[in-house]
C-alpha positions as CSV (number, residue, x, y, z in Angstrom):
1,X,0.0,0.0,0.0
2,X,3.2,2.1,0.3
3,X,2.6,2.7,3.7
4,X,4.5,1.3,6.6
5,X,4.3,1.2,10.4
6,X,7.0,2.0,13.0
7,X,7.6,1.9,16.4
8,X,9.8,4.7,17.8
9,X,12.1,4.1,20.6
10,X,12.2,7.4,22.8
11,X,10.0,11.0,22.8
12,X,13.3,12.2,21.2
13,X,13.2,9.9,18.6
14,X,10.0,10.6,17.3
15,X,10.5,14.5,17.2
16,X,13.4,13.5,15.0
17,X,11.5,11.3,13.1
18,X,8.7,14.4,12.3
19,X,11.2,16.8,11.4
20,X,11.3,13.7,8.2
21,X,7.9,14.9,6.9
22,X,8.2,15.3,3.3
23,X,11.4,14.5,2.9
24,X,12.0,12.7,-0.3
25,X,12.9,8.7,-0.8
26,X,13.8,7.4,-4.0
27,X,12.6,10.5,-5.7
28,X,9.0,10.6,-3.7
29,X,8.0,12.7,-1.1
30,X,7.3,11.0,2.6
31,X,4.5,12.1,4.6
32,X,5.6,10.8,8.0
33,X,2.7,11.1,10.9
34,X,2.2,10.6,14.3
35,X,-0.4,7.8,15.2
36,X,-1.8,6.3,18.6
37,X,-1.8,2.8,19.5
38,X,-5.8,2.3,19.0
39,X,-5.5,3.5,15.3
40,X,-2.6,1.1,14.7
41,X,-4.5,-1.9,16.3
42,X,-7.1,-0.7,14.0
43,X,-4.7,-1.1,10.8
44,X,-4.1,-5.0,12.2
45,X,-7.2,-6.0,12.1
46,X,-7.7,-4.9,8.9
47,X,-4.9,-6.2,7.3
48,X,-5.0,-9.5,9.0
49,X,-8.7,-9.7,7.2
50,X,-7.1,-8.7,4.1
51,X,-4.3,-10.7,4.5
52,X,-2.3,-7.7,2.6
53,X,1.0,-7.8,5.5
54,X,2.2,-10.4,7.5
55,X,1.6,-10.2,11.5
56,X,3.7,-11.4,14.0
57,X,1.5,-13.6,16.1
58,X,2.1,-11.3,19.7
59,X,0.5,-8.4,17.1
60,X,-2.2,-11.1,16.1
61,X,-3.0,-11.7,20.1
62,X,-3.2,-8.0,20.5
63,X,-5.5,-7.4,17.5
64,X,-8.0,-10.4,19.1
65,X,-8.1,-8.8,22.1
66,X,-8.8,-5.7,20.8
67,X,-11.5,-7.1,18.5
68,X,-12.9,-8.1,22.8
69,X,-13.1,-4.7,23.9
70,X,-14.3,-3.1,20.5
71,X,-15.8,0.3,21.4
72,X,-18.6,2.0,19.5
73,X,-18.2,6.5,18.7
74,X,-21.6,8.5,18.1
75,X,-21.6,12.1,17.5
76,X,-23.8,14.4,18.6
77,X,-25.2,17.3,16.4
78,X,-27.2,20.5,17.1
79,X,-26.2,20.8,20.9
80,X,-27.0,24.3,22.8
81,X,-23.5,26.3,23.1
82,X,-23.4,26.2,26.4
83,X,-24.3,22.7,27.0
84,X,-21.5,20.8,29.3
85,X,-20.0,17.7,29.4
86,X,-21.9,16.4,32.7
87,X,-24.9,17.8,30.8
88,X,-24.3,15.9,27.4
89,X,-23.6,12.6,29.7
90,X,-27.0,13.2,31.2
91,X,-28.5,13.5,28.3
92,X,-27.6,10.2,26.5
93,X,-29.5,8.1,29.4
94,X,-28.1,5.2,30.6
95,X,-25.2,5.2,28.1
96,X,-21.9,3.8,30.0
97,X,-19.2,6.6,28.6
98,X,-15.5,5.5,28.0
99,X,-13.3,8.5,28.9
100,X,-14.7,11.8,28.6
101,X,-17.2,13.7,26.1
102,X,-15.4,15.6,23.6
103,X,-17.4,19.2,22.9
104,X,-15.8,19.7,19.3
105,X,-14.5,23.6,19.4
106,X,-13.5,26.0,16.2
107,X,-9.9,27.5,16.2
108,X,-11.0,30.6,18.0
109,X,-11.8,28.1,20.7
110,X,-16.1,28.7,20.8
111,X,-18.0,25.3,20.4
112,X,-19.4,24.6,17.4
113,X,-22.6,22.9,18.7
114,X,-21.0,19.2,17.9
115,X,-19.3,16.4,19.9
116,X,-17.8,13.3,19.9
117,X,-18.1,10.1,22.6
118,X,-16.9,7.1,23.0
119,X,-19.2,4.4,24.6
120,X,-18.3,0.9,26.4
121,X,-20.2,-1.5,23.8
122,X,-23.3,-2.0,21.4
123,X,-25.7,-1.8,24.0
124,X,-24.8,1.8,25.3
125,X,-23.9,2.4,21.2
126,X,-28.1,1.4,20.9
127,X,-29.1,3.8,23.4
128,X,-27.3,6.8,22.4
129,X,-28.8,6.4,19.3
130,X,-32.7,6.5,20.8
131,X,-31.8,10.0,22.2
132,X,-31.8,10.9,18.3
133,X,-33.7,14.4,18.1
134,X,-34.6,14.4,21.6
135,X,-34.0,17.9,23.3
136,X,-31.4,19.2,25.7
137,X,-32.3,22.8,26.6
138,X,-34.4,24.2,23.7
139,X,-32.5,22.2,20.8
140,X,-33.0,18.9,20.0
141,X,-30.4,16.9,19.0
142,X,-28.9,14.7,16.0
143,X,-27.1,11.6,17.9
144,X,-25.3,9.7,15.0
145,X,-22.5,6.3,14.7
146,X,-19.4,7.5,13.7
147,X,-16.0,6.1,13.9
148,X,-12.7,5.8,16.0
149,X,-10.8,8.1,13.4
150,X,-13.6,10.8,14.1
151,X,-13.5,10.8,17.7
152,X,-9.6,10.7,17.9
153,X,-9.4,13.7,15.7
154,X,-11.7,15.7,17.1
155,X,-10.3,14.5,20.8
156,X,-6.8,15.8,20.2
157,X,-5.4,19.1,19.1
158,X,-3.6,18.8,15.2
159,X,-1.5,21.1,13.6
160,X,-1.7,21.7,9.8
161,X,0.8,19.2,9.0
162,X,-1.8,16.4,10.8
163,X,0.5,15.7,14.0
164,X,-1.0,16.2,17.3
165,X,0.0,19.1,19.4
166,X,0.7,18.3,22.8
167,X,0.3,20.4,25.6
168,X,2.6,20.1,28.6
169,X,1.1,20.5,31.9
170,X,2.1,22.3,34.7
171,X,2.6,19.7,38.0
172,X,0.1,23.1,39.5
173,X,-2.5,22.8,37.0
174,X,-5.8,22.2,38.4
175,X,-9.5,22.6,37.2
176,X,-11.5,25.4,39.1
177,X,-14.5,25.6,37.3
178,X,-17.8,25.2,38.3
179,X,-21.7,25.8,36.8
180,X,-24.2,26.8,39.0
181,X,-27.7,26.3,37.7
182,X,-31.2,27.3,39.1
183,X,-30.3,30.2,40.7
184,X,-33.2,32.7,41.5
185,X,-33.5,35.8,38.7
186,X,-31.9,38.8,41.1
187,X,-29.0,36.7,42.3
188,X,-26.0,38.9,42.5
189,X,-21.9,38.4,42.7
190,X,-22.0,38.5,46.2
191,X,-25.3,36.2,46.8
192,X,-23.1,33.7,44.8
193,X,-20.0,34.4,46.9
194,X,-22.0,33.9,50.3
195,X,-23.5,30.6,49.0
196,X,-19.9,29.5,48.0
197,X,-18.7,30.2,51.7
198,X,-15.6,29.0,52.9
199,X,-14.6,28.8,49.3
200,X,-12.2,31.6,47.8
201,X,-13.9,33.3,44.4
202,X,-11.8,34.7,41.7
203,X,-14.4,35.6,39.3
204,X,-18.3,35.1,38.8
205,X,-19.6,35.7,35.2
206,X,-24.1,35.5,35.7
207,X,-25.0,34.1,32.3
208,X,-28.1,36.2,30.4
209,X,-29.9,35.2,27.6
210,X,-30.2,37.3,24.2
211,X,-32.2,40.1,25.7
212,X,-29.9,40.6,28.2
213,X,-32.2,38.3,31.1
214,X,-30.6,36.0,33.6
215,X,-30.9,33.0,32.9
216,X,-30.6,31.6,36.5
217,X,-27.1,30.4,35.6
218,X,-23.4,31.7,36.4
219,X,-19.9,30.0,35.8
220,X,-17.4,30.3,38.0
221,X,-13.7,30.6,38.8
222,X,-12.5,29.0,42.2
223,X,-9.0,29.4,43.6
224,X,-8.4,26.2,44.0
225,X,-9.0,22.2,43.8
226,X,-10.0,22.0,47.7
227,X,-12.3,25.3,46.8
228,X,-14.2,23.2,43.7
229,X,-14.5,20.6,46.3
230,X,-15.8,22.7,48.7
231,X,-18.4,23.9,45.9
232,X,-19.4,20.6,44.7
233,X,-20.5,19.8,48.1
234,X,-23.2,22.2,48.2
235,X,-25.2,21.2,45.0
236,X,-29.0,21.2,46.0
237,X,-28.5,23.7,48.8
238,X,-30.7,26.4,48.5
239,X,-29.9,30.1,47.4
240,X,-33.0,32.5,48.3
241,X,-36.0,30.3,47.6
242,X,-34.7,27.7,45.3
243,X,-31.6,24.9,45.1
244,X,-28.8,25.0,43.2
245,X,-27.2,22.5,41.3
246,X,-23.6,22.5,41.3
247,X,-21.6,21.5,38.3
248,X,-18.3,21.2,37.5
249,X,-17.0,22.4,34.0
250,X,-13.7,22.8,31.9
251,X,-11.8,25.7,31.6
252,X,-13.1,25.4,27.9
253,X,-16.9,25.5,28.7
254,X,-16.0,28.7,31.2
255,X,-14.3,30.6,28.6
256,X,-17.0,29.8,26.3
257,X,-19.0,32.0,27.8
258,X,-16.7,34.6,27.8
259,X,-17.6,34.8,23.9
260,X,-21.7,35.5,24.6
261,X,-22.4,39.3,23.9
């Protein structure tokens, strides 16, 4: 097929083996790309039914077992903006989720209203797909099978040569985002900030709708990990007259709202 697979030996190594990329062989020009271990355990199994390469037979015992713990990939259509993760989850009932839901993002970084998931097996692949045009929010939704090469490239970050782009993380990182949901319509910065007590508030953002309304929901930045916890431990505790649901977010879905006129 003019196409070969190989296995690097170090991190160093591969970066070398990138710079490569269209460098020319015997007067043709190489494209050489990075690939995870799922989409080469793909390739196996479709060359051992082809028969078109040989395979060693530890690759063949890997391919079988993968061919065991085949997942299935849906994506979802249509979503609301501002939907979240947890929210997306709860939406497809039932559904045992592999890893997380991917919201699918444009470069500028604002969701574009899709996502990708991966689910645990046929069954949970046969529910997703009765959510089909059922609503979250005010949108219903288009729940569709797709495939593994879908939900990897929408699950990592690419560069316009097709190699992932790998962000290093800080030993400090840590996610401090939280939803809060069901708040009553005159809730202010600093109702938020007495409901959050004991927990130390950087910033509160109250979410309004297109006429400038509160929608009864706010995103918020907490100092720390111990501070989300903190936060999540007061979901259903009341505000004024009525409970709150506390959710925790990505930085992502927080700064998505930073893009709402």
């Amino acid at each position: 097929s003019g196409e070969v697979i190989v296995e690097i030996a170090s991190h160093n190594d591969l970066v070398r083996s990138l710079i490569c990329n269209n460098s020319s062989l015997g007067g043709k020009t190489i494209n050489v790309d990075q690939v995870e271990e799922c989409e080469i355990l793909e390739m196996l199994k479709k060359t051992k039914l082809t028969g078109d390469v040989s395979i060693s037979a530890e690759q063949e015992m890997e391919v079988d077992e993968d061919e065991m713990v085949t997942n299935y990939f849906i994506k979802l259509s249509g979503l609301p903006w501002k939907a979240s993760e947890e929210e997306i989850a709860e939406f497809l009932v039932d559904c045992e989720i592999v890893g997380n839901v991917v919201i699918i993002n444009n470069e500028e970084g604002r969701p574009t209203g899709d996502a990708v998931v991966k689910l645990l097996n046929k069954v949970d692949l046969e529910r997703a797909l009765k959510c089909n045009r059922k609503n979250l929010h005010n949108r219903f939704v288009v729940v569709v099978e797709t495939d593994s090469e879908t939900y990897n490239r929408n699950g990592r970050k690419i560069d316009n040569q097709g190699r992932e782009i790998r962000c290093e993380k800080t030993g400090t990182e840590e996610n401090t985002f939280i939803r809060l949901k069901g708040l009553v319509w005159d809730a202010t910065e600093e109702d938020i900030k007495t409901f959050l007590h004991d927990c130390k508030v950087k910033k509160v953002v109250l979410i309004t709708n297109e006429m400038g309304k509160p929608t009864g929901d706010a995103v918020i930045d907490l100092d720390t990990a111990a501070d989300l916890e903190k936060a999540r431990a007061l979901d259903g505790e009341y505000l004024g007259n009525r409970f709150v649901k506390v959710q925790k977010i990505s930085r992502q879905e927080y700064e998505a709202e930073m893009y709402v006129d």
